[in-house]
C-alpha positions in Angstrom: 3.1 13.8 3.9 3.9 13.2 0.0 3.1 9.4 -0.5 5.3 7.0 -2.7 3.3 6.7 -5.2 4.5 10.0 -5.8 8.3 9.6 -5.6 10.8 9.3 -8.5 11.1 5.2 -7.8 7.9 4.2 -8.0 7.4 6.7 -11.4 10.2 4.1 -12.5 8.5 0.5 -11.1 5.6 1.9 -12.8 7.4 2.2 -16.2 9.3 -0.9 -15.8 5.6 -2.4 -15.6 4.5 -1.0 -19.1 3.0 2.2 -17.4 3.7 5.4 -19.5 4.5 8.7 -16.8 3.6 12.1 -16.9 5.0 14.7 -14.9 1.9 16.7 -13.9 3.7 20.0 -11.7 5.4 18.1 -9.0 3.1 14.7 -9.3 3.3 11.6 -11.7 0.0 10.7 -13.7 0.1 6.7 -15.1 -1.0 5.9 -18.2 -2.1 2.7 -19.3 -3.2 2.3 -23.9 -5.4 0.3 -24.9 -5.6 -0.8 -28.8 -8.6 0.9 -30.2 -9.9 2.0 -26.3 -7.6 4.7 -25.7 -6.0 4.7 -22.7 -6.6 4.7 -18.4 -4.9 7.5 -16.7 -4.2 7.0 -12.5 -2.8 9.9 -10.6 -2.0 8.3 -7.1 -2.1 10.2 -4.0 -1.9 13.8 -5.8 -0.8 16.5 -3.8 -2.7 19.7 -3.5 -3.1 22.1 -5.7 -4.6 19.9 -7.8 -4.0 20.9 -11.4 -7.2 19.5 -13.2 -6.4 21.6 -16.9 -3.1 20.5 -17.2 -4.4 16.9 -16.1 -7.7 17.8 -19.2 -4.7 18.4 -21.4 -3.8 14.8 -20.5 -6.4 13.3 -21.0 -7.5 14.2 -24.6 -3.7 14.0 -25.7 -4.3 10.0 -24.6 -7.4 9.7 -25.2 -8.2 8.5 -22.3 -11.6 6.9 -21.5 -11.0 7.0 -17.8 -9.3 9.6 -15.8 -8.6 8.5 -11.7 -7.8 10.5 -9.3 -6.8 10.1 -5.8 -6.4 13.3 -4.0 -3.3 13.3 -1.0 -6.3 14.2 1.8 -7.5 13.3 4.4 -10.7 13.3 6.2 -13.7 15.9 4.2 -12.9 19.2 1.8 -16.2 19.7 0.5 -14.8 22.5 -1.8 -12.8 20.2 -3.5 -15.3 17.7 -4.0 -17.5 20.3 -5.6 -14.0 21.3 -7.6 -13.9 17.6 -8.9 -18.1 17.7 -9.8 -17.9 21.1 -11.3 -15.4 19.6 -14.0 -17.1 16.9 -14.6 -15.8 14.3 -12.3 -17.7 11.9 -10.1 -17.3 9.9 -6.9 -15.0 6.7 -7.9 -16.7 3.5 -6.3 -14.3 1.2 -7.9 -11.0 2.8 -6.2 -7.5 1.0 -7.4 -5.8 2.8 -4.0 -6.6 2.3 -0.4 -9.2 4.9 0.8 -9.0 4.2 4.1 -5.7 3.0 6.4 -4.6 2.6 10.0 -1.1 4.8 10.9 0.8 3.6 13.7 3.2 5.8 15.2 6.3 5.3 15.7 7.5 7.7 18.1 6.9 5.8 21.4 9.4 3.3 22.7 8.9 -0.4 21.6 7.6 -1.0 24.9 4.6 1.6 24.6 3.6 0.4 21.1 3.5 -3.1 22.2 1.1 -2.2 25.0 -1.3 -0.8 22.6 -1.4 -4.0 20.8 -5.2 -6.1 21.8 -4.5 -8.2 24.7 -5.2 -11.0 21.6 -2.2 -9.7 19.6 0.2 -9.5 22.4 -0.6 -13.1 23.3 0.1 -13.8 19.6 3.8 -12.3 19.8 4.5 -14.6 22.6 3.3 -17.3 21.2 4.9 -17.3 18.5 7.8 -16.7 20.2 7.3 -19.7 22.1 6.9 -21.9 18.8 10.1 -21.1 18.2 9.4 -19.1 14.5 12.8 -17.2 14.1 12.4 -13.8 11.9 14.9 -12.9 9.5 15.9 -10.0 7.7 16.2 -11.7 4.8 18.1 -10.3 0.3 16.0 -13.6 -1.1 13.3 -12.4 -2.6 12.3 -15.5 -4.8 11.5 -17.0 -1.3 8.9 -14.5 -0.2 7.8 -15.0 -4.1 6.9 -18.6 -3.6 5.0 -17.9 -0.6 3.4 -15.6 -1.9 2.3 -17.4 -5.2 1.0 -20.5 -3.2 -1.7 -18.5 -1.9 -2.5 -16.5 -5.1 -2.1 -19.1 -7.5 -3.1 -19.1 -10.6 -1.9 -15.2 -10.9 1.8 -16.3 -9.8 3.5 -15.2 -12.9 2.3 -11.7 -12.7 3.2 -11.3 -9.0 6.9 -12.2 -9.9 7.1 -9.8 -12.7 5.9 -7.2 -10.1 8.0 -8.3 -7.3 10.6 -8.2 -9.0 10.4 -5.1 -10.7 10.2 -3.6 -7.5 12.9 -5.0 -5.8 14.5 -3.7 -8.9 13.8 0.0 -7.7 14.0 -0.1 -3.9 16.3 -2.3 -2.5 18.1 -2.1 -0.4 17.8 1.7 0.9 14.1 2.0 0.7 13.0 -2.0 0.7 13.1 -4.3 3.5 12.1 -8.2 3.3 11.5 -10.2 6.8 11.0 -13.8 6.5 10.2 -17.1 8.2 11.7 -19.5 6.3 8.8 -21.2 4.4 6.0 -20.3 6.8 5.5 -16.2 6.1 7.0 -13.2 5.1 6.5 -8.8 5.0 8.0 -7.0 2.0 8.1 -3.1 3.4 8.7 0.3 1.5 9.9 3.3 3.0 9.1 6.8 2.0 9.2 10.0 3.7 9.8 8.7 7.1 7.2 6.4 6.0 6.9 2.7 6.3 5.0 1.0 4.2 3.4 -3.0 5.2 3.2 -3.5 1.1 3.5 -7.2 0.8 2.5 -10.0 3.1 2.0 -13.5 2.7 1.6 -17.1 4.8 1.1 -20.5 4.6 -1.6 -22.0 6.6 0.8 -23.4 8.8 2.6 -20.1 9.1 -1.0 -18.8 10.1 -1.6 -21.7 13.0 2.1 -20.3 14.3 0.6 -17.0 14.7 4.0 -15.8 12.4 2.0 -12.9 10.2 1.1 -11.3 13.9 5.1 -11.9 15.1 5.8 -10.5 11.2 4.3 -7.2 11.7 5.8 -6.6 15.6 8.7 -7.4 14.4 8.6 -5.0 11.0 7.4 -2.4 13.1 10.5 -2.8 15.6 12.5 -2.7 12.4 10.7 0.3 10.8 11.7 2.7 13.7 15.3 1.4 13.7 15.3 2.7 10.2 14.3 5.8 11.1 10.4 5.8 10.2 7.9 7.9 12.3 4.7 6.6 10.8 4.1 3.0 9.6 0.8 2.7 7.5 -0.9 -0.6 6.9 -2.0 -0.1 3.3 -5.4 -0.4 3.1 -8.5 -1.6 5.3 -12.2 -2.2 4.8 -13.8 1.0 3.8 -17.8 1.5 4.5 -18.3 3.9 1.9 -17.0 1.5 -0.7 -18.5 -1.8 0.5 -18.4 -3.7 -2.8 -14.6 -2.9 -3.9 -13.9 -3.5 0.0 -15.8 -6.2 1.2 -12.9 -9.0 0.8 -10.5 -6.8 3.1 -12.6 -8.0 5.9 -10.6 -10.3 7.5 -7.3 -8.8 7.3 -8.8 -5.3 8.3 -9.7 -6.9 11.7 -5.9 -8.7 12.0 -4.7 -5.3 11.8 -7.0 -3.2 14.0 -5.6 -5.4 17.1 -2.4 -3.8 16.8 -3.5 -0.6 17.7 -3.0 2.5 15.4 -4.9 5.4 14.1 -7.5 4.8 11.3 -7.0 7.2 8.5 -10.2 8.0 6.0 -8.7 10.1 2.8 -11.5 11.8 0.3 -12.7 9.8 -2.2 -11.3 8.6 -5.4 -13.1 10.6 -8.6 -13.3 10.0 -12.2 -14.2 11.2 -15.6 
């Protein structure tokens, strides 16, 4: 399944953020100058083959001092791992792109992928439910914004640039925005038949509500409407990276109760 980081939108968010694209065969390598450094190349969620001269080329035509790269695989290919050593590459422990994920499908009736929610999470829904927080599909994206900054202030200025740019791009065909007015809200991409769970954000009295657990039944009731097969939770704690990792902790355990697949792609390497 080709990921978004790989699709012609997100080539574009990434310009629009300063980012400097490279078509690479059918995949989109980021580049990132530095004055006097050189420059940080990212190639998200490559698809295989994986051309590494034409991404060597790259490199020494930006003299970059990092090269990362995130291979579209998942589970172990130890031939391309000794691919990556054999030219020089090594195993990334500072990854900028989940390595590991939890897929839910889709497929089933609502009624099916409720049930595999935790007996925890299901109680949740309802009592959120029974709070009376109301969900809406909302185009006001400077609301989510201030949510969002409250809880990762000082750096609020940077997530609005970002937001924004990316509202830019996606919306409204492949962005949705659900909100609880002033308590929460989920900012979703779709892909591919893919829906993405890229932005959430509560208040702590959103959180005492239970309205990030009503959030995500609710975006993934929305995300098979729209026609999505697979909705993947961006990210999770990863054991093989513990350091870069640790702080998704908590929110890897909020999303293990709602059932799902875990997904563990190869390592990221660099050069």
């Amino acid at each position: 399944m080709d990921d978004i980081r790989q699709s012609l939108q997100y080539a574009q968010f990434m310009r629009d953020l300063g980012w400097k694209v490279e078509k690479i065969g059918e995949s989109y390598a980021y580049i990132r100058r530095f004055p006097l450094l050189g420059s940080f190349i990212k190639i998200q969620r490559i698809k295989l083959p994986i051309p590494l001269d034409k991404i060597e080329e790259i490199r020494k035509k930006y003299r970059a001092f990092k090269v990362q790269i995130a291979p579209n695989v998942i589970g172990n290919d130890g031939n391309l791992e000794r691919l990556f050593l054999k030219h020089g590459y090594k195993i990334d422990h500072s990854p900028n792109i989940p390595t590991k994920t939890i897929h839910i499908d889709l497929r089933p009736d609502e009624e099916i992928i409720f049930s595999r929610f935790s007996e925890a999470k299901r109680r949740a829904v309802r009592r959120a439910i029974k709070n009376i927080v109301v969900v809406k599909e909302s185009d006001d994206i400077e609301a989510f914004i201030k949510i969002r900054t409250q809880r990762l202030f000082p750096m609020g200025f940077f997530v609005r640039k970002e937001m924004l740019f990316l509202w830019e791009e996606f919306y409204p065909k492949n962005l949705a925005l659900l909100i609880i007015p002033n308590l929460a809200g989920v900012l979703l991409l779709f892909h591919n038949s893919c829906a993405y769970y890229w932005y959430a954000a509560s208040t702590d009295e959103g959180k005492h509500l239970f309205a990030p657990t009503l959030l995500v039944w609710e975006t993934l009731k929305m995300s098979k409407k729209r026609g999505a097969r697979i909705f993947d939770f961006e990210g999770m704690y990863d054991e093989r990276f513990p350091k870069a990792t640790n702080s998704w902790k908590g929110f890897s355990k909020f999303k293990e109760g709602f059932g799902g697949q875990i997904v563990e792609f190869l390592p990221n390497f660099c050069k």
